[in-house]
C-alpha positions in Angstrom: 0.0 0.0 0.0 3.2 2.1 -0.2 2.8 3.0 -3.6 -0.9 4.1 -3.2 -0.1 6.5 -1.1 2.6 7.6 -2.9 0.8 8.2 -5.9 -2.3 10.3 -3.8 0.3 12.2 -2.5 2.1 13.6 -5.4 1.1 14.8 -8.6 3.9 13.4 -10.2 2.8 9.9 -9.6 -0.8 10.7 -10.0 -0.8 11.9 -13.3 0.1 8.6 -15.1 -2.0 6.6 -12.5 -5.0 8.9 -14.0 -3.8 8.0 -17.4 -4.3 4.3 -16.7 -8.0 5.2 -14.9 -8.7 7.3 -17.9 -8.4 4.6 -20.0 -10.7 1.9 -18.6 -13.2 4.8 -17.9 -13.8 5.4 -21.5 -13.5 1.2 -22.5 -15.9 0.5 -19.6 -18.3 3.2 -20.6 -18.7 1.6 -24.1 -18.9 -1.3 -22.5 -21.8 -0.8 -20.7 -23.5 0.1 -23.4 -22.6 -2.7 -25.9 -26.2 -4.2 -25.5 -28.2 -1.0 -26.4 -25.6 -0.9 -29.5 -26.7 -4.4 -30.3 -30.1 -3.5 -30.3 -29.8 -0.3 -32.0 -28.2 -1.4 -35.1 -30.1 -4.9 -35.1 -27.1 -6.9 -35.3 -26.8 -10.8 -33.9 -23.9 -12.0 -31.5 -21.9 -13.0 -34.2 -21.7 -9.9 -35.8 -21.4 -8.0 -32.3 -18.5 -9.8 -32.2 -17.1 -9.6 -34.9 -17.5 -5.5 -34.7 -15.7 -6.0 -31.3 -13.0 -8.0 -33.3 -12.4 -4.5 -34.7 -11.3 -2.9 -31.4 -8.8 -5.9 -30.9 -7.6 -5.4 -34.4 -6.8 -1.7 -34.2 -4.9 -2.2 -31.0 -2.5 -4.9 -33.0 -1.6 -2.7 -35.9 -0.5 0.0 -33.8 1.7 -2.5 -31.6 4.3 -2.1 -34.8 4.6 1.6 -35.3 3.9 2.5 -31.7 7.3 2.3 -30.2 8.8 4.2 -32.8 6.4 6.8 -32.5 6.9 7.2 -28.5 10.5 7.4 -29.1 11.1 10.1 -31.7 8.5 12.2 -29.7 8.7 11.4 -26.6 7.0 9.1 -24.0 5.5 11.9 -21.9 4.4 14.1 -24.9 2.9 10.9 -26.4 1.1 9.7 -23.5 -0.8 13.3 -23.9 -1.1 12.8 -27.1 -2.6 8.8 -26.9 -5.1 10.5 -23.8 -6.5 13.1 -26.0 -7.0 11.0 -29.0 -8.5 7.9 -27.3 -10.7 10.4 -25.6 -12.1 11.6 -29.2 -12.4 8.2 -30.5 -14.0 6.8 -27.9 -17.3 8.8 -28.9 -17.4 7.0 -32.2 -18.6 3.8 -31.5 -21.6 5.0 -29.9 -22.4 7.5 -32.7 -22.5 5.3 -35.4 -25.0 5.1 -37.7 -24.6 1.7 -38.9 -22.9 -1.3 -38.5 -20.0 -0.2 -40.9 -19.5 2.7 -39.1 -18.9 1.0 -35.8 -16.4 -1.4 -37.2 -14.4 1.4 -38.0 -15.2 3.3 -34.7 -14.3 0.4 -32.6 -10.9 0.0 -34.9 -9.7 3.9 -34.1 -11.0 3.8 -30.4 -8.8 0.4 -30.0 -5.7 1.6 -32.1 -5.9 4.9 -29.9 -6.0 3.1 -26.6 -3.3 0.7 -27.8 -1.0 3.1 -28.2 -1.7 5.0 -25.3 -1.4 1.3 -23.3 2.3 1.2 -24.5 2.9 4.8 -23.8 1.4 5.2 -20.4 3.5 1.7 -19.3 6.6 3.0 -21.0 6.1 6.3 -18.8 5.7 4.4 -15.6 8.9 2.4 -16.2 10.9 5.4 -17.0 9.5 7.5 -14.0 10.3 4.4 -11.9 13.7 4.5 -13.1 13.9 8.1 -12.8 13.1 8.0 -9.1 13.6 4.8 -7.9 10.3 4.3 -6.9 8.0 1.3 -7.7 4.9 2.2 -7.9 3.7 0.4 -11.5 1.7 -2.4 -9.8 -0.6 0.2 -7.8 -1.2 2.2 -11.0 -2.4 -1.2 -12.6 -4.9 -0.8 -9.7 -6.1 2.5 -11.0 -6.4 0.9 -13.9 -9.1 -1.1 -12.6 -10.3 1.7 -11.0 -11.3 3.4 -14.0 -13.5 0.8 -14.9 -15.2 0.9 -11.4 -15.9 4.3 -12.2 -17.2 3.5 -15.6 -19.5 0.9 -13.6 -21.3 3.4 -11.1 -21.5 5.1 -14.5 -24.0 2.6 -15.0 -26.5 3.5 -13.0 -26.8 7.1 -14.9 -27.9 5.0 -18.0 -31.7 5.7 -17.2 -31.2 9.3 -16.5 -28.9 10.1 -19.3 -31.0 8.4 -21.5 -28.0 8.7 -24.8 -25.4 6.7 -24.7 -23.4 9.4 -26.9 -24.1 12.1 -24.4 -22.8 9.8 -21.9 -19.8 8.9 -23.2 -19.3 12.8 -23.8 -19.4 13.2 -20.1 -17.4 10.9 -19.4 -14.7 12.2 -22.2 -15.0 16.1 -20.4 -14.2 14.0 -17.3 -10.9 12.5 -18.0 -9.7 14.8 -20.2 -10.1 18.2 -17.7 -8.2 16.2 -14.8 -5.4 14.7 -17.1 -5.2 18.4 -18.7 -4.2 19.3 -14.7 -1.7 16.1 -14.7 -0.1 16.8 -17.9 2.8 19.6 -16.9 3.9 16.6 -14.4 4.9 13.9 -16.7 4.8 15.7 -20.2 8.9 16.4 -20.2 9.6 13.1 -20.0 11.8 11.0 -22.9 12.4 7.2 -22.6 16.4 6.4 -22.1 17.6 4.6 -24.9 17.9 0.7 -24.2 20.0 -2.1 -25.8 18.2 -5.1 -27.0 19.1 -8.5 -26.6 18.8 -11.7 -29.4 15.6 -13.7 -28.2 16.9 -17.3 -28.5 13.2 -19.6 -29.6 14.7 -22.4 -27.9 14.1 -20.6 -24.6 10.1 -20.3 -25.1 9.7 -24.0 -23.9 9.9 -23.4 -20.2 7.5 -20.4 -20.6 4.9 -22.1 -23.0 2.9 -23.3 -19.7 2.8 -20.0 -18.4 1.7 -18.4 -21.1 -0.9 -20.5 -22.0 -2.0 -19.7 -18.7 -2.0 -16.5 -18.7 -3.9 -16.4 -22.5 -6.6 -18.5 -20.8 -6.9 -16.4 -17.6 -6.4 -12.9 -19.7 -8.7 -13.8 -22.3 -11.4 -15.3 -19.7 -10.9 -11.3 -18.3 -11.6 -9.6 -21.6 -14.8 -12.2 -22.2 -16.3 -11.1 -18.6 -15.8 -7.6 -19.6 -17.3 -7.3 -22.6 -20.3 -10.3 -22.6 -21.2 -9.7 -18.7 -23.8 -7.5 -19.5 -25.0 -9.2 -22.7 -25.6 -11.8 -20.4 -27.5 -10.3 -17.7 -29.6 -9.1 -20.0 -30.8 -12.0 -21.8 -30.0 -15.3 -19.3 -30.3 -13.2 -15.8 -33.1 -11.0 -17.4 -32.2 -8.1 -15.4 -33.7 -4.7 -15.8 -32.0 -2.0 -17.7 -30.5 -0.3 -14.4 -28.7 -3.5 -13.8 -26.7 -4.7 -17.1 -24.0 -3.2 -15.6 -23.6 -4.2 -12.8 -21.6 -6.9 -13.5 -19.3 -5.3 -15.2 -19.2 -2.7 -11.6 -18.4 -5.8 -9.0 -16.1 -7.4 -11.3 -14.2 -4.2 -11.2 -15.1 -3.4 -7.5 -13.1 -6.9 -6.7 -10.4 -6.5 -9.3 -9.5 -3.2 -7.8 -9.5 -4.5 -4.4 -7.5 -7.7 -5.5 -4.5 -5.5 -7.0 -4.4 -3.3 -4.7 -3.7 -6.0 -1.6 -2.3 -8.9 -3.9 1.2 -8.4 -3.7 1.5 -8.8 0.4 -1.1 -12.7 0.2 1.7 -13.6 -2.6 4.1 -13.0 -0.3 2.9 -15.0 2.4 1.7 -18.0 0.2 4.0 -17.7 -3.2 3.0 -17.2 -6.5 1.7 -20.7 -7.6 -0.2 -21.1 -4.1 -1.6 -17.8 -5.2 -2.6 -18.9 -8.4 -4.5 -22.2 -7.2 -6.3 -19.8 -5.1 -7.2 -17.1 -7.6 -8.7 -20.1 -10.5 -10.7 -21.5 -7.3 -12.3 -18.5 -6.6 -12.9 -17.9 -10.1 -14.5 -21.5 -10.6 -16.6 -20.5 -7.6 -17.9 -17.3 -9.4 -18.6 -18.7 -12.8 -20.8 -21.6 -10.9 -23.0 -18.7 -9.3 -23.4 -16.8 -12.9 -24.1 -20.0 -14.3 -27.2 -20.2 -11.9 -28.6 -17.7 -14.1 -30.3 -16.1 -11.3 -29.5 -12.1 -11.7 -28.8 -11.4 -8.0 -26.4 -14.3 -7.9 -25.0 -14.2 -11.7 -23.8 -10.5 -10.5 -22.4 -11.8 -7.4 -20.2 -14.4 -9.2 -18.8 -11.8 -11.9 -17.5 -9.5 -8.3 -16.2 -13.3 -7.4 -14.8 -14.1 -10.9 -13.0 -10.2 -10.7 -11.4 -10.8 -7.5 -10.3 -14.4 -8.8 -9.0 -12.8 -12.0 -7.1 -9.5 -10.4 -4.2 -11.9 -8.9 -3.6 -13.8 -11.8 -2.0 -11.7 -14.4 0.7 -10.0 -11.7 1.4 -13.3 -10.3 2.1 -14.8 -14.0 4.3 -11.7 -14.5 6.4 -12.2 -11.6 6.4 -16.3 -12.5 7.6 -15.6 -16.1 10.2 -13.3 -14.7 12.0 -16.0 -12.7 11.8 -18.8 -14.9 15.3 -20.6 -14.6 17.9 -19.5 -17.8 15.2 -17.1 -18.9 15.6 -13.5 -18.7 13.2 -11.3 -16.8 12.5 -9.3 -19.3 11.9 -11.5 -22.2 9.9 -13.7 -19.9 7.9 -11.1 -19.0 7.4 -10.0 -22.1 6.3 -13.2 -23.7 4.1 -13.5 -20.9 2.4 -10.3 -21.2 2.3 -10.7 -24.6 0.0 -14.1 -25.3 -2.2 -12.3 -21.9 -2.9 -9.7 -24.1 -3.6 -11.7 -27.4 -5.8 -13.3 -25.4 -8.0 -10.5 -23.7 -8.5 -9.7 -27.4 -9.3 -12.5 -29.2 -11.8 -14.4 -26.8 -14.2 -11.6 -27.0 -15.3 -12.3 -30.5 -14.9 -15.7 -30.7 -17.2 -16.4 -28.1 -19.4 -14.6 -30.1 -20.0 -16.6 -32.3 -20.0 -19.5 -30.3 -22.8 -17.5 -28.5 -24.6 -17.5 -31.5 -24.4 -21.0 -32.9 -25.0 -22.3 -29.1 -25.6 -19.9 -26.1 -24.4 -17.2 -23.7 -24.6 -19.8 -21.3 -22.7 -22.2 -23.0 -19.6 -19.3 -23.3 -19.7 -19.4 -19.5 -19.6 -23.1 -19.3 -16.5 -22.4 -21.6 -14.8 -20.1 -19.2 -15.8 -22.1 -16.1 -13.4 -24.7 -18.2 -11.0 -22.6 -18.6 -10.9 -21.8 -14.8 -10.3 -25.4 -14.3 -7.4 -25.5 -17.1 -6.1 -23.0 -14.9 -6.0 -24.9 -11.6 -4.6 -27.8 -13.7 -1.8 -25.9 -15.3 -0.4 -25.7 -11.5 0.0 -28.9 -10.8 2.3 -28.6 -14.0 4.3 -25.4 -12.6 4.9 -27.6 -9.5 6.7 -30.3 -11.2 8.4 -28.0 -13.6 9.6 -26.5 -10.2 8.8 -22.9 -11.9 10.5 -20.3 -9.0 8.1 -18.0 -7.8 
């Protein structure tokens, strides 16, 4: 909890933590409103999903260019810039006028946020280096934080009554405190760094990990984006409540960050693990009651399940015997992320050749795949 109050006691620290908040706040606003999108343009799962494909797809063809970008002007300026821009693009998906139009909404907001993602981490690890001060696993928490803001959001649906006009509030939001923040982090440049050969023959040791962490990653980005979708039509919950799912998944993913680190600790990192896929199996069997009250329980129990995973994996990856830190961690991180993308839309169409409930049966596997996968780190005697 050092770094918490480290960062909401200086402006310095604040203003990337914002940036990470920002950036779920806009996501988890457009997420809350992805079934009244549905319903608006008259589109099936499949096609939801594949619209949603769109936002992962914009986010990989900036992974190439974005580096080079951040470097020539700068990580600070660049983070700015990836705020400001994500900010605009975020009102797109929600103003479009057809289902054309919000394939290529959701393919700007998602190259936008992508590149802000690599910006706002780069910044973090420079500032850390800067300083000597850790503080990037706390501002991970803010970023879960953001989308607990975008949650309560959810209960202005009703009053609001646009989802444009929503979003647009929620844009004047982040973009008037980070324009506060900026001054504090703008001057910053990333020190130039020398890279290493990646030997392929050292991936073996990590391929259990990082299947693990595409499973539990991509289980993340399918809760997010298909929690409400599913209260909707298996919980049948009213209007005020679609997101509310989405709001105690991030409530407990928040919480789970932010007091994580000192349970790993005390237990290690693949005790930690067994404990966050249990959990998580425990949530998915209350959504799969299908009762609303309880479905909504079990996505708050799925979240604090999920938030101990992907900084446990990290810290796995990075002590992996004969493997760099780095270049564990980075492979980790890497399939994580491929799949929080990709299990979103494929899951759409399994929703519609099968069911919504039938995707959560899916994940509930996947939970157990997870506890499995330990047994497998134990014998492999993985350090954690």
């Amino acid at each position: 909890m050092n770094s918490l109050r480290l960062i909401l006691s200086n402006p310095r620290y604040f203003g990337p933590a914002w940036v990470f908040a920002s950036i779920n706040i806009l996501f988890g606003t457009w997420v809350i409103y992805i079934p009244s999108v549905k319903e608006k343009l008259g589109v099936d799962k499949a096609d939801l999903g594949i619209a949603i494909f769109f936002l992962s797809f914009g986010v990989f063809t900036i992974f190439p260019i974005a580096a080079k970008i951040i470097n020539k002007i700068g990580v600070g300026k660049a983070t700015a810039f990836g705020v400001v821009c994500s900010s605009v693009m975020a009102l797109f998906p929600l103003l479009a006028p057809n289902y054309y139009a919000l394939m290529a909404g959701l393919y700007l907001f998602g190259a936008c946020t992508g590149f802000t993602d690599i910006a706002m981490n780069t910044l973090v690890a420079e500032i850390e280096k800067e300083d000597k001060k850790m503080f990037m696993s706390a501002v991970h928490g803010f970023f879960s934080l953001g989308g607990v803001l975008a949650g309560l959001g959810s209960f202005f649906i009703i009053p609001i009554g646009n989802p444009a006009v929503h979003m647009l509030l929620a844009v004047i939001v982040v973009l008037v405190v980070n324009a506060v923040f900026f001054k504090y982090y703008y001057h910053v440049k990333a020190a130039p760094v020398d890279k290493e050969p990646f030997n392929i023959k050292l991936l073996k040791p990590l391929l259990v990990i990082g299947i693990v962490s595409f499973v539990a990653m991509g289980s993340e980005g399918a809760i997010i984006d298909w929690s409400g979708l599913y209260l909707k039509e298996v919980g049948f919950a009213p209007e005020a409540l679609w997101g509310a799912g989405f709001l105690g998944f991030q409530i407990t993913m928040t919480l789970g960050r932010f007091v994580g680190d000192a349970i790993s600790t005390r237990i290690g990192s693949i005790k930690m693990v067994v404990l966050g896929a249990i959990i998580a199996i425990v949530g998915y069997v209350l959504i799969l009651s299908t009762s609303t009250y309880l479905a909504i329980t079990g996505f708050a129990v799925c979240g604090l399940g999920y938030s101990v995973l992907a900084p446990v994996l990290y810290r796995i990856g990075g002590n992996v015997k004969g493997i760099d830190s780095s270049q564990g961690i980075s492979f980790i991180a890497g399939l994580g992320y491929t799949g929080f993308l990709v299990a979103p839309p494929i899951l759409g169409f399994v929703a519609k050749k099968y069911s919504l409930v039938t995707c959560f049966v899916i994940l509930l596997g996947c939970a157990v795949l997870i506890l499995m996968a330990t047994f497998v780190l134990n014998r492999k005697r993985v350090e954690s």
